[in-house]
N, C-alpha and C positions, 0 to 999 in steps of 0.2 A: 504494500500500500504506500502511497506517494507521501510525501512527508508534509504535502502540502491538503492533505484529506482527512476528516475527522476518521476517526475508524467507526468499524459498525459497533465495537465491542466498548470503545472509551467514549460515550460522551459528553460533550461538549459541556462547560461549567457553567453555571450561573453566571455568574461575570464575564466569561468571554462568549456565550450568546448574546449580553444585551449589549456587549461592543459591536457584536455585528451590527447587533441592531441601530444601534448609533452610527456608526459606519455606514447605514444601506440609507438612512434618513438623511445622514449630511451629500449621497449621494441623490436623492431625490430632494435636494436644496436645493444642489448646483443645479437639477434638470428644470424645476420650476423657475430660478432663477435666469436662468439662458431664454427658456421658455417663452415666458412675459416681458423680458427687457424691453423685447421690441415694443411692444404697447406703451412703454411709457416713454421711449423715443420718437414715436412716428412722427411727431407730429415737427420736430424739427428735422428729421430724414425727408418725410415731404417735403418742406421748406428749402431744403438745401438742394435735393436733388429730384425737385419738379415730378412728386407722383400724385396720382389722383388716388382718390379713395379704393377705389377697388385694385389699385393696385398695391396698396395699402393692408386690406382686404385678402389678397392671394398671397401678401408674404407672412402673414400673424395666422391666417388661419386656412386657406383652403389646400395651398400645395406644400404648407407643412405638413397639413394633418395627412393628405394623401401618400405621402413616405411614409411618415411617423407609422400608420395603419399597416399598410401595405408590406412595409420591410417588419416591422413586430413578427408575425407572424413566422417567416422563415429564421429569422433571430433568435427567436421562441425553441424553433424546432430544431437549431443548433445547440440550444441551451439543456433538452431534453437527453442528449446525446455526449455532449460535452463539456469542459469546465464552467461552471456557472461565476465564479468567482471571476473568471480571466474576462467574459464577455461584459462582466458589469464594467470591471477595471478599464477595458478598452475602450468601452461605448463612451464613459465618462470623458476619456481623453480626446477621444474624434468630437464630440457634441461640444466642446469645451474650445476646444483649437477654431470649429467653426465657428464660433459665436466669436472668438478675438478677431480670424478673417471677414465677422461681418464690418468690425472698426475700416475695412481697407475698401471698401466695396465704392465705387467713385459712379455706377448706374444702377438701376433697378437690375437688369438681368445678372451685375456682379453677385447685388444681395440676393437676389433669390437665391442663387445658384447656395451661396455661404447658408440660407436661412435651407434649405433643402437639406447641405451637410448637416445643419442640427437636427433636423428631423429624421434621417438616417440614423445618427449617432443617438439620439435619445430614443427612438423602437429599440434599444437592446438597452434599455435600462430596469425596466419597471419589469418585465415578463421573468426574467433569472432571479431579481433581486426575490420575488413573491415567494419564487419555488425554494429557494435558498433559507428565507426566514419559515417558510412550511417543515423545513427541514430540521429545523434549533428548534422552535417551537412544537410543544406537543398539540392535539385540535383545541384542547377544552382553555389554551392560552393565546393563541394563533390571532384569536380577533383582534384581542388588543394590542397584540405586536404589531399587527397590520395595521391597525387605525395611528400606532405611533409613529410608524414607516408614514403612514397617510400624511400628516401631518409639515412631513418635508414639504407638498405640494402648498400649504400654508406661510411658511415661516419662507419658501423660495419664493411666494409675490412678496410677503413682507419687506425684501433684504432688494427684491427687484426692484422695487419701486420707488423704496426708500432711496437708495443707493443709487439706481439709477437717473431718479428724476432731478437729485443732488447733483450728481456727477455731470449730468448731461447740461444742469443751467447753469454752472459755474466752467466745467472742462469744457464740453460738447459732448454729444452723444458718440463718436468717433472712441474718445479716453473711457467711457464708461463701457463701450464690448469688449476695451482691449483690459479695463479694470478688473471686470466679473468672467471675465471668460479666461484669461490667463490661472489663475486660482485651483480651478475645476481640474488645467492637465496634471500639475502637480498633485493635487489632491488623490488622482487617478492612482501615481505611484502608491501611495500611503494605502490607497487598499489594496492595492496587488500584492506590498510587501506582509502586507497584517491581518488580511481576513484569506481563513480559509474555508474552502469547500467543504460542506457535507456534505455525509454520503447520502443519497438518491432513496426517500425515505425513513429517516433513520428516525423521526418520534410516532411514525405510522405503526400501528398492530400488524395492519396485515401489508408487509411491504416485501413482498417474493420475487417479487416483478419488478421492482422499485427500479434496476439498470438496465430492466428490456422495456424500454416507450415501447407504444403501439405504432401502429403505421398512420401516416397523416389521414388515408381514410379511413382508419379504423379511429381515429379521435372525430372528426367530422361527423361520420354515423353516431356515434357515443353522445355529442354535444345535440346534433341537433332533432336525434329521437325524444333529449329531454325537454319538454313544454317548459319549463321552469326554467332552465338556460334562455330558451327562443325570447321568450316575454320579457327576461331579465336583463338582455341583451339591447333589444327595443325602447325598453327603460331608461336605460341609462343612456344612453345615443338621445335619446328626449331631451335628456336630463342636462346631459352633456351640450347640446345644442343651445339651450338656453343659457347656462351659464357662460360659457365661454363668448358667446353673442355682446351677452352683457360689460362681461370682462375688460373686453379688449377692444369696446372704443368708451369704454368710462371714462378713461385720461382724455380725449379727444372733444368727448362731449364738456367735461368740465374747461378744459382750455378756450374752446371755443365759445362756448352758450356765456361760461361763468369770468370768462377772460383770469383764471386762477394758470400760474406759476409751475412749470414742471416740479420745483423741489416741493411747493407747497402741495402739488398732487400726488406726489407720491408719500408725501406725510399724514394726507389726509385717507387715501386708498389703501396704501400699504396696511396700519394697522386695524380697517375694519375689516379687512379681506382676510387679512393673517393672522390675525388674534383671533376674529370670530372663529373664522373656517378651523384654525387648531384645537378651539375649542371643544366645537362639535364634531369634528374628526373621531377626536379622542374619545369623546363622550359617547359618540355613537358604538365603539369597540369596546368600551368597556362594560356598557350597558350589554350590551349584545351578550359578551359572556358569561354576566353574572346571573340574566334571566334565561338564555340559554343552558346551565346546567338541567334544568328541568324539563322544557320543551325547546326540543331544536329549532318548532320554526319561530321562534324570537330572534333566529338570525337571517331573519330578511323581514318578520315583520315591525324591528326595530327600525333598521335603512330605510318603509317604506312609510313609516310613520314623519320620519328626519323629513323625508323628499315630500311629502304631504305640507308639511309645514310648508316647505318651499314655492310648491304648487299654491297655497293661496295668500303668500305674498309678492309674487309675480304681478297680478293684476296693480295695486299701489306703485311700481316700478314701470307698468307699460304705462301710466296713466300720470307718472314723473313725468315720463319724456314726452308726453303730448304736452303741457302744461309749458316744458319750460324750451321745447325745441320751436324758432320761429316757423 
C-alpha cells in the first residue's frame, strides 16, 4: 500500500480527518472565490474593455457553467478510478493559474478563453473532494462534514467580494485576479504534500466493491431508475438557476441603480451572502443528522424545508427589482 493511502486496517484519527476537512473547505474557498471575483469586477472589465451585458452574461455564467458541467462528469469518472487527493490538488492549481491569467486578458475572447480554464479546473474540485470526505466520515457524520465542506462556497463570496471589490477600487481589477488567484496555486502544493487519500470506502459496512466503480452505464441506469435522484436533480438546477441569477449581477444592479462603490459592495454583499449562506449551510447538516438518526428521510426533508423558505422569499426580491430598476 502507497504511503500516500490511509490503509483499510488503520484508520484515519480524529484530528487528521477534520484536517482534511479543513483542507477540502479552504479548497472550496479558493473555488468560490475564483468563482465570483468576476461579478464583483465586471463592471469595470466592461468599462475598460467595451462588453455589453450578455457578454458579461457568457463569461460569469453561461460558458463557465457549460465546462464546469460538462468536464465534472469525466473528472468525476477519473476520480472513481484514480487518486482523488492528486485531482483535487491539480484542479486547484489549473483553476487558480487561470483566474491570475484572467489579470492578462487585454479582449473578451482572451477572458473567456482564461474564464473557460476556471471552469475546467474547478469540475475537478467538488466531485473527488465529496467522495474523499465520504471516505473519513462515517454516514451517521457525513452530513455535517459536508455542510462544513459547504460552507467554503460561503466564506469564498465573503473573501470574493470583500477583497475583490477593495482591491479592484483602489489597484484595478487586473491586481485583484493576479491577488486571489496567485494564493490558490501554492495552496495546491500544501494539499498535495499533507492530505492523503482514503481508501475507496473505508467508513462504508458494506464496501466489497469499494475499488471496482461500475461502468458509466451501469451508474447512468442506477441514477436515473431512481425517481428520487431525477426530481432531486430538477430541484436543484431550479434552485440553482435562481440563485446564481441573483448573484451575479447584484454588484451591477447596486452600482448602477444605487450608484454604491465596488469596495462599499463588496462590504455590503460579501457578509450577507457569506455569513448568512455559512450559517444555514451549517445549520442545515447539522440538523439533518441529528433528526436523521431516527428517520432517514429528514435528510432531504430538512434541504426541502431550507429551499421552501427560499421559494417564498423570492417573490419580495423579484418585486425589489421592479420597484427600484428604471
Amino acid at each position: 500500500m502507497r504511503a500516500t493511502e490511509i490503509s483499510n486496517h488503520r484508520q484515519a484519527s480524529n484530528f487528521y480527518r477534520n484536517y482534511v476537512l479543513v483542507m477540502l473547505t479552504l479548497v472550496y474557498v479558493f473555488n468560490f472565490i475564483d468563482r465570483q471575483l468576476l461579478v464583483i469586477l465586471q463592471e469595470s472589465i466592461k468599462k475598460e474593455l467595451h462588453l455589453s451585458d450578455t457578454q458579461l452574461g457568457l463569461l460569469s455564467g453561461f460558458t463557465f457553467a457549460i465546462f464546469y458541467v460538462t468536464m465534472g462528469i469525466p473528472i468525476a469518472r477519473l476520480a472513481d478510478k484514480g487518486n482523488r487527493r492528486n485531482i483535487v490538488a491539480a484542479s486547484l492549481g489549473v483553476w487558480s493559474l487561470m483566474t491570475a491569467c484572467s489579470g492578462l486578458a487585454r479582449n473578451f475572447v482572451q477572458l473567456l478563453l482564461a474564464r473557460i480554464g476556471v471552469g475546467v479546473g474547478e469540475a475537478g474540485g467538488s466531485p473527488p473532494a465529496h467522495a474523499m470526505i465520504s471516505d473519513y466520515f462515517p454516514p451517521q457524520k457525513r452530513s455535517t462534514a459536508l455542510s462544513i465542506y459547504s460552507t467554503g462556497i460561503y466564506f469564498g463570496i465573503l473573501i470574493g467580494f470583500l477583497m475583490g471589490g477593495y482591491l479592484n477600487q483602489h489597484l484595478g481589477w487586473r491586481i485583484a485576479f493576479f491577488s486571489l488567484g496567485i494564493p490558490g496555486v501554492i495552496f495546491s502544493l500544501l494539499v498535495f504534500i499533507t492530505v492523503k487519500e482514503p481508501r475507496k470506502g473505508a467508513t462504508d459496512i458494506e464496501a466489497t466493491s469499494a475499488n471496482k466503480p461500475d461502468s458509466f452505464g451501469e451508474v447512468l441506469k442506477a441514477l436515473y431508475s431512481t425517481h428520487t435522484f431525477v426530481f432531486l436533480g430538477l430541484a436543484t438546477g431550479l434552485h440553482v438557476f435562481c440563485i446564481y441569477g441573483l448573484v451575479n449581477w447584484a454588484p451591477s444592479f447596486l452600482s448602477r441603480v444605487h450608484g454604491m462603490k465596488n469596495a462599499e459592495i463588496g462590504a455590503v454583499l460579501g457578509p450577507i451572502l457569506g455569513i448568512g449562506g455559512a450559517i444555514g449551510s451549517f445549520a442545515g447538516g447539522f440538523l439533518t443528522d441529528y433528526f436523521g438518526k431516527k428517520d432517514k428521510r429528514r435528510y432531504l426533508q430538512i434541504p426541502v424545508m431550507q429551499s421552501s423558505y427560499l421559494f417564498f422569499s423570492q417573490p419580495e426580491l423579484f418585486f425589489y427589482a421592479i420597484l427600484f430598476f428604471p
